[in-house]
GUDOLUM-414158 format. One record per residue (C-alpha): residue number from 1; chain; x, y, z negated. Coordinates in steps of 0.1 Angstrom, whole numbers, plus 5000, padded with zeros to 4 digits. Each point is the difference from the previous one (the first is absolute). Example, Ala and Ser with C-alpha at 12.3 -4.5 7.8 and 13.67 -1.06 7.14 Angstrom:
REM residues 2
pos	unit	xx	yy	zz
1	A	5123	4955	4922 .
2	A	5014	5034	5007 .
REM end
This chain:
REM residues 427
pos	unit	xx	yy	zz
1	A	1943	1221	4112 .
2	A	5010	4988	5033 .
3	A	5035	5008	5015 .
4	A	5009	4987	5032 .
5	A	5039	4994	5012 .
6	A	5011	5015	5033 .
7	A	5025	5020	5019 .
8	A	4998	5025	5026 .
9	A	5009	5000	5036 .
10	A	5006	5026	5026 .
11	A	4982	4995	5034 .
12	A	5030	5022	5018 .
13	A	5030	4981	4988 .
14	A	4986	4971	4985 .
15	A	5016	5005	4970 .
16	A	4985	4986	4965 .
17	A	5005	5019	4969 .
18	A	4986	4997	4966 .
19	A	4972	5023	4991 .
20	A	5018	5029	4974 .
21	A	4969	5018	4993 .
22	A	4972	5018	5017 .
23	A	5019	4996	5041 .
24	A	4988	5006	5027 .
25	A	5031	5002	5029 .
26	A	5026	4979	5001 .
27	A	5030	5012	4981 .
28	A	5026	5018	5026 .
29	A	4979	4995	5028 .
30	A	4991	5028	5025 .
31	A	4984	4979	5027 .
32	A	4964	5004	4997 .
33	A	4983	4968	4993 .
34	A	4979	4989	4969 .
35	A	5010	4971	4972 .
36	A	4986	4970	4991 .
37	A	4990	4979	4970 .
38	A	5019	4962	4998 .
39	A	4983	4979	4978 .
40	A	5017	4975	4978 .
41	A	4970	4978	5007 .
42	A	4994	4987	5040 .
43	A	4970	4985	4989 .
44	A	4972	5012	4983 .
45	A	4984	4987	4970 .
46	A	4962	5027	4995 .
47	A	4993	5007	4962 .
48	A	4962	4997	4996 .
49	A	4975	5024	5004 .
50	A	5000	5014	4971 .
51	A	5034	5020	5008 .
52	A	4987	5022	5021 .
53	A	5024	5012	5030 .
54	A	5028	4982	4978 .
55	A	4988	4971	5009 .
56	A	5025	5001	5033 .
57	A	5028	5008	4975 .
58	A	5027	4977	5011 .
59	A	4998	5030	5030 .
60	A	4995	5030	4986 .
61	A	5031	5020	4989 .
62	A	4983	5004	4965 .
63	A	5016	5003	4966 .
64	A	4966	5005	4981 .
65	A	4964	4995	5005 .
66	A	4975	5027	4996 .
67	A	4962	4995	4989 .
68	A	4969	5001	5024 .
69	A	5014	4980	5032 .
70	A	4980	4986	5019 .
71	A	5015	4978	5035 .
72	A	4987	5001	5035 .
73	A	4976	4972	5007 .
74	A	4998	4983	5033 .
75	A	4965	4978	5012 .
76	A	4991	4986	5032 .
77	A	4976	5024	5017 .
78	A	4969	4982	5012 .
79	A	4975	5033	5013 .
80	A	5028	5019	5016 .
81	A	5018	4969	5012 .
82	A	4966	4983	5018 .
83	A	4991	5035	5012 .
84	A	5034	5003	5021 .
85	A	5005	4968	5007 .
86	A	5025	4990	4977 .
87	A	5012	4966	4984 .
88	A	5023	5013	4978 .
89	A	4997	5033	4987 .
90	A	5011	5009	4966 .
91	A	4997	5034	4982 .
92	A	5019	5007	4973 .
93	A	4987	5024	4979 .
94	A	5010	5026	4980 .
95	A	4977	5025	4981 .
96	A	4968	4996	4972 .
97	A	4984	4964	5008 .
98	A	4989	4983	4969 .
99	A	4987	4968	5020 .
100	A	5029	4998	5016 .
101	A	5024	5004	4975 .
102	A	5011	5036	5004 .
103	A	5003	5024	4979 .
104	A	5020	5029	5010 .
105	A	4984	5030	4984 .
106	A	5011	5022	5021 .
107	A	4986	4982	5027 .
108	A	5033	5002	5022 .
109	A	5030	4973	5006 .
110	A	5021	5030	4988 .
111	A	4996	4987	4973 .
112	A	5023	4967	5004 .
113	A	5028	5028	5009 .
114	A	4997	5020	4966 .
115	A	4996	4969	4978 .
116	A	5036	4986	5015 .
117	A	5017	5037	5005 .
118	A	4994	5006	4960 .
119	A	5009	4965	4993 .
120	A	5035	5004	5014 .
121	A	5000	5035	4981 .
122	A	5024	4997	4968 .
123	A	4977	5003	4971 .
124	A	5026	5024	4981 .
125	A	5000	5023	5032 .
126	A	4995	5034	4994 .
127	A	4992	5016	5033 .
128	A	4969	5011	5010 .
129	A	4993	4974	5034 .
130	A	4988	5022	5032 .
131	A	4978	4985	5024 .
132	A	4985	5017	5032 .
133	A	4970	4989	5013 .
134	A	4974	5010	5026 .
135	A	4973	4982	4976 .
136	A	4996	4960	4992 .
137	A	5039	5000	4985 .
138	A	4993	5030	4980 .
139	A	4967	4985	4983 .
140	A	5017	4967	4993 .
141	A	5035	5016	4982 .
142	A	4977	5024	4979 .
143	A	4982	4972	4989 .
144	A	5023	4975	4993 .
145	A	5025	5028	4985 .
146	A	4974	5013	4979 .
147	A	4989	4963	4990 .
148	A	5038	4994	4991 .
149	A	5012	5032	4985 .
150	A	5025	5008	5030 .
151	A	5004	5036	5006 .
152	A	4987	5004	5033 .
153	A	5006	5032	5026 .
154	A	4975	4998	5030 .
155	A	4997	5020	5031 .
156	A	4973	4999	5024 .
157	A	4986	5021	5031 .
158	A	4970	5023	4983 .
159	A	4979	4989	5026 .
160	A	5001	4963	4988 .
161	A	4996	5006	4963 .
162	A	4971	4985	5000 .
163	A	5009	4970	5002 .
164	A	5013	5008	4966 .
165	A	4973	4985	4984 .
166	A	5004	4976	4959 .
167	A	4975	4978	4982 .
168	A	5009	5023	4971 .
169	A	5027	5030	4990 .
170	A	5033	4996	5005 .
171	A	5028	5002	4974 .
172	A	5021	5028	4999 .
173	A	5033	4984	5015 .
174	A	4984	5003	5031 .
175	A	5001	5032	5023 .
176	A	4991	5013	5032 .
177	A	5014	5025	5024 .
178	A	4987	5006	5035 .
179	A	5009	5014	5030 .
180	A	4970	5030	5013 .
181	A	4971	4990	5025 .
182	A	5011	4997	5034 .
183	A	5031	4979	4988 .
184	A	5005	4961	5008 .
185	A	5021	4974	4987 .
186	A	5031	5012	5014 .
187	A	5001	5027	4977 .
188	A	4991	4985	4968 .
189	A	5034	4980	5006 .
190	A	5013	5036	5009 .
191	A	4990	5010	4963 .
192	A	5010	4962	4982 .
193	A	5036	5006	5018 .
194	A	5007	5031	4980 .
195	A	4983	4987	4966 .
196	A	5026	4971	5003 .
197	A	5031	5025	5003 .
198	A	4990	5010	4963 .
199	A	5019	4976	4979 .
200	A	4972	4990	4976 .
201	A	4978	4988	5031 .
202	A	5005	4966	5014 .
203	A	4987	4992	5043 .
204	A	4980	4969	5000 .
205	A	5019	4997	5033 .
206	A	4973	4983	5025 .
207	A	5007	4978	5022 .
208	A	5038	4997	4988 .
209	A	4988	4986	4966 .
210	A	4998	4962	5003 .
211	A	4975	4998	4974 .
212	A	4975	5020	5020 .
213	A	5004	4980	5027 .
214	A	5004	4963	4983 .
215	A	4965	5011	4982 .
216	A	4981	5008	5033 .
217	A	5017	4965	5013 .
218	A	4979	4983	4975 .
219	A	4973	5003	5024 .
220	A	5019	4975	5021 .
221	A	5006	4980	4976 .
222	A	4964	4997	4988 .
223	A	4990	4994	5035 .
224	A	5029	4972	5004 .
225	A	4995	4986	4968 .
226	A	4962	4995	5007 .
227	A	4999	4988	5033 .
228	A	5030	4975	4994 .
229	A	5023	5018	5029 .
230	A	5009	5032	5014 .
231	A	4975	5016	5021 .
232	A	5003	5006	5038 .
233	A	4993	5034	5000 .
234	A	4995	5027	4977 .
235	A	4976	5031	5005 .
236	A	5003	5035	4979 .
237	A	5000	5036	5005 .
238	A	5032	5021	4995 .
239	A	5012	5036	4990 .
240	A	5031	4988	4988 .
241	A	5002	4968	5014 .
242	A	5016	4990	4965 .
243	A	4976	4972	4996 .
244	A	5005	4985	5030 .
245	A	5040	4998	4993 .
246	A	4990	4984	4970 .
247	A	4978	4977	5016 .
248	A	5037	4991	5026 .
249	A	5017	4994	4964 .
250	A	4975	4976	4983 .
251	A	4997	4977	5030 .
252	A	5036	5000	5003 .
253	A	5002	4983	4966 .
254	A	4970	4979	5006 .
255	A	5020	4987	5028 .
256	A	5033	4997	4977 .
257	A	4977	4979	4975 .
258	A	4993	4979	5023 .
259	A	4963	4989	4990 .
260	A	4978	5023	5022 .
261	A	5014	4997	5033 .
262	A	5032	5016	5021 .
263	A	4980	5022	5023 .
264	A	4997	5042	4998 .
265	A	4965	5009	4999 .
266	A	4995	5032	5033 .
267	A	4996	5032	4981 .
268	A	4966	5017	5013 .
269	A	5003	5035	4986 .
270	A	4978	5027	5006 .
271	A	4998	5037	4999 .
272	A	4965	5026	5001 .
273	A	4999	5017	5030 .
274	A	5005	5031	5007 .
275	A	5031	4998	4977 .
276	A	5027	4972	5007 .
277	A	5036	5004	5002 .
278	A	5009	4965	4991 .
279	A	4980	4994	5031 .
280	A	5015	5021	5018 .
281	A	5037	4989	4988 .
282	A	4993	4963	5008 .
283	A	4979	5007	5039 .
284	A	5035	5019	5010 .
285	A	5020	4970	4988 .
286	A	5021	5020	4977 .
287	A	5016	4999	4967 .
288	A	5000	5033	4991 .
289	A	4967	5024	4994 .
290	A	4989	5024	5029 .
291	A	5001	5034	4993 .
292	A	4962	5015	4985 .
293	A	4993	5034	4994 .
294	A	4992	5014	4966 .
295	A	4967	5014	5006 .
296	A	4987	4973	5021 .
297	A	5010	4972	4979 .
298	A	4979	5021	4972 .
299	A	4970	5004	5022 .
300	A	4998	4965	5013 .
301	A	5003	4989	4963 .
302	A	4972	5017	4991 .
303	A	4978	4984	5029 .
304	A	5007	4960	4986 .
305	A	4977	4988	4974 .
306	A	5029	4977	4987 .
307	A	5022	5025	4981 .
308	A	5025	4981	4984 .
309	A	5006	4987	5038 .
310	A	5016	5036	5006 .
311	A	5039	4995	4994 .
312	A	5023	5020	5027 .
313	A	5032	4988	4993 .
314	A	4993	4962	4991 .
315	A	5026	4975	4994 .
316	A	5004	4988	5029 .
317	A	5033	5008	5019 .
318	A	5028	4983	4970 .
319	A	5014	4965	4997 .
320	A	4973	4984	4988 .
321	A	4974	5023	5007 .
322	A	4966	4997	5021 .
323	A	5018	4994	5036 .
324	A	5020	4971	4985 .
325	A	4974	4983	4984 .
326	A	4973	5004	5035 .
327	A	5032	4990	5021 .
328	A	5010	4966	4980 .
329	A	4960	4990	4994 .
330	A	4988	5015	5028 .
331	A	4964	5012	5002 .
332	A	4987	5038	5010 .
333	A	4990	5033	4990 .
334	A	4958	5005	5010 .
335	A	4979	5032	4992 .
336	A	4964	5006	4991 .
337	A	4983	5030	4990 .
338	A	4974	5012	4970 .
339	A	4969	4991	5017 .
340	A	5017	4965	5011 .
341	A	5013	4997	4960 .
342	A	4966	5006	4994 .
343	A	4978	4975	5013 .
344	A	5028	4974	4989 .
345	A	4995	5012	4968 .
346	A	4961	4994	5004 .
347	A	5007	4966	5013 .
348	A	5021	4989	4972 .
349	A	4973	5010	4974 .
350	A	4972	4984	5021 .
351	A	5021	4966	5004 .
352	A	5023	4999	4971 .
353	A	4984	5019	4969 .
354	A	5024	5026	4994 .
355	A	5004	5038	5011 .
356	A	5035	5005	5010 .
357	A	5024	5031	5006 .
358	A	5004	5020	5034 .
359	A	5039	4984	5004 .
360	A	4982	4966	4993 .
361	A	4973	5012	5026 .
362	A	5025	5009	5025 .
363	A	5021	4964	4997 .
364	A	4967	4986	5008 .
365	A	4987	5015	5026 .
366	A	5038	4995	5015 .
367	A	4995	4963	4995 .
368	A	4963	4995	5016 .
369	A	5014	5021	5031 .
370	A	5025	4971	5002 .
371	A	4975	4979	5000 .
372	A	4979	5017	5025 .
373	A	5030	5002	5022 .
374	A	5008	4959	4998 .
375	A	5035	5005	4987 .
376	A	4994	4978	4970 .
377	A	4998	4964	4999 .
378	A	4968	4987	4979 .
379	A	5018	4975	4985 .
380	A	5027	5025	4986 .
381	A	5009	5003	4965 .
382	A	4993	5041	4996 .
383	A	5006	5019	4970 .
384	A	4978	5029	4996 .
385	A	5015	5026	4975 .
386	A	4972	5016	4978 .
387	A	5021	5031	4982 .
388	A	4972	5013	4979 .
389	A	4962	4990	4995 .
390	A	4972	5000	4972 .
391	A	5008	5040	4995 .
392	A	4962	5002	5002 .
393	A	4988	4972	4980 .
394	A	5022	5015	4976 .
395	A	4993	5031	4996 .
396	A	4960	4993	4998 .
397	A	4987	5011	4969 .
398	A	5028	5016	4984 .
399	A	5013	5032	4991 .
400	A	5032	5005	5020 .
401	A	5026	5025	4987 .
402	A	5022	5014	5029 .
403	A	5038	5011	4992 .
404	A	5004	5040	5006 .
405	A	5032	5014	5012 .
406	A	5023	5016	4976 .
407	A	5018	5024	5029 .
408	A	4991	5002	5038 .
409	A	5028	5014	5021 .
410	A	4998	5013	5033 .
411	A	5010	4981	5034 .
412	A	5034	5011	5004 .
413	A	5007	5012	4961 .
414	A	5034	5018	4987 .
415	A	5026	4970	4987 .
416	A	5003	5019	4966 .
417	A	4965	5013	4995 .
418	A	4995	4963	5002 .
419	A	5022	4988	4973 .
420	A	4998	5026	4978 .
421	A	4958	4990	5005 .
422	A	5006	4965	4992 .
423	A	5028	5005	4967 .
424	A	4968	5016	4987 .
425	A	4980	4974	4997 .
426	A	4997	4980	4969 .
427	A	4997	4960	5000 .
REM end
């Protein structure tokens, strides 16, 4: 049992404020903006291996650890490095890699999210946790809820339920609702938002829960911790772009430690073409989101390979959101498309071993375009983020069970009809 001390901070007053329960907004506070773990410790001491994610516990907002954990590991690429002319690229990986060290099951670093969002959940809670997901997140939560005996309520786009997929049956705490065919991620939030206006439901709360974001920082601090210093840049495809914030918030500490360097790595983030609002955000220079309609956003979603890329209304405009962490580390948005996420993909299994996901394909190809271009230095210290890999050598040979909706709404369904829906279903 691992509990770790800190308080909380909000990034649009500054304030600090002890953590009360399950928060998620600054108390009082209107102003948009997210809040932050501070940890006790400024300087990391890693448990060993054997501890899973927990392992980074001295910064993760965690007062329990869960079984089946398993960290992100970071190498020192050799084939993809010599083929792009690299000196120093690492990958950090997160998926099913036995060799390597990696054992994520559900082959996703979703994963390192759920494990540190449950850990922070009060054991004697009893609320059912909601969680929308376009996919990756979804898979992740049912298995490490189902693992852990956490009543779970999913929701998920029927057109990306098959990514639904479980070594073996699920238990019964566990259930799924989904929004029709034709739907996207937007409007599995649409149905989560009204589930959590039901007072026995609980909202996981995204990117506004510190312990989803300090567990997708441990990426970082793998990477740190393996190279001996922060890394110059740092490459990964967003939806959300909540990774990449947390990526902003463990260098931060890395530099307040003191032992890994005082630099901010340049945040390379990409989006799959044809669908890319934070792109589009971040070329007109502004904070807030331009304007997409509906039924475009829907179509150009269902024309990227990389679903759980396919966020419309990303964290990006609050204190603390994406445009503050690309304007204090600097770096860019970049774009590739399925067919360039592809042959990324191909390269990485030819070079490194491993098949990796479409978002992983996309931060690829994103980063080799750099290099094509010349805007990287060979010398540089680059971070490539792998977010989920080894779903095929996992599933070889086995018998996959894949989770079935309970309910699936329509688009744009009645508020009640929901909630009466949803009381209905047993946990």
């Amino acid at each position: 049992m691992i509990a770790t001390k800190y308080k909380l901070q909000s990034l649009a007053s500054g304030k600090i404020f002890n953590d009360s329960g399950w928060m998620l907004d600054a108390p009082g506070e209107t102003a948009p903006g997210l809040i932050r773990a501070v940890y006790e410790k400024k300087q990391i001491d890693l448990l060993d291996n054997g501890n899973g994610i927990y392992k980074f516990a001295d910064w993760l907002p965690v007062n329990r650890t869960l079984k089946g954990s398993s960290a992100p590991v970071t190498y020192k690429s050799e084939g993809l490095g010599k083929e792009l002319g690299l000196k120093n690229l690492y990958i950090t990986f997160s998926g099913y890699w036995p060799e390597k060290g990696a054992f994520m099951k559900t082959a996703s670093f979703k994963e390192t999210e759920a494990y540190t969002v449950c850990g922070r959940l009060n054991p004697k809670e009893d609320k059912v946790l909601v969680v929308a997901s376009a996919g990756n997140t979804a898979r992740a939560f049912a298995q490490v809820c189902s693992d852990n005996n956490i009543p779970l309520l999913l929701s998920v786009p029927e057109d990306n339920l098959d990514a639904l997929w479980f070594e073996k049956p699920l238990n019964d705490c566990v259930k799924l609702v989904a929004s029709k065919s034709g739907s996207d991620y937007f409007d599995a939030i649409h149905l989560s938002n009204i589930a959590v206006k039901l007072d026995h439901f609980i909202p996981e709360g995204g990117a506004k829960n510190v312990a989803r974001r300090d567990g997708m920082g441990t990426t970082v601090l793998s990477a740190a911790t393996t190279i001996g210093k922060i890394p110059d840049y740092y490459f990964q495809a967003v939806g959300s772009g909540t990774g990449a914030i947390a990526a902003w918030e463990a260098n931060l500490r890395l530099i307040e430690d003191g032992r890994y360097g005082s630099h901010k790595m340049k945040l390379m983030v990409s989006q799959n073409f044809p669908f890319h609002p934070i792109y589009d955000a971040w070329k007109e220079g502004s904070r807030a989101m331009l304007q997409m309609d509906d039924e475009i956003a829907r179509k150009h979603v269902e024309n990227i390979d990389a679903k759980v890329l396919s966020n419309r209304k990303p964290p990006y405009p609050p204190a603390g959101g994406l445009y503050d962490a690309m304007m204090d580390a600097g770096g860019d948005v970049l774009l590739a498309n399925n067919e360039e996420s592809k042959m990324a993909a191909n390269l990485f299994l030819a070079l490194e071993g491993n098949d990796i996901h479409p978002a992983a394909g996309i931060a690829t190809a994103t980063l080799i375009k750099e290099v094509k271009s010349r805007n990287l230095d060979p010398q540089a210290i680059i971070m490539l983020n792998i977010t989920g890999g080894g779903e095929e050598r996992f599933k070889k040979d086995k018998n996959l069970f894949c989770l079935k909706p309970t309910i699936i709404f329509d688009i744009d369904p009645k508020e009640d009809e929901v909630k009466q829906k949803l009381l209905e279903i047993k946990f």
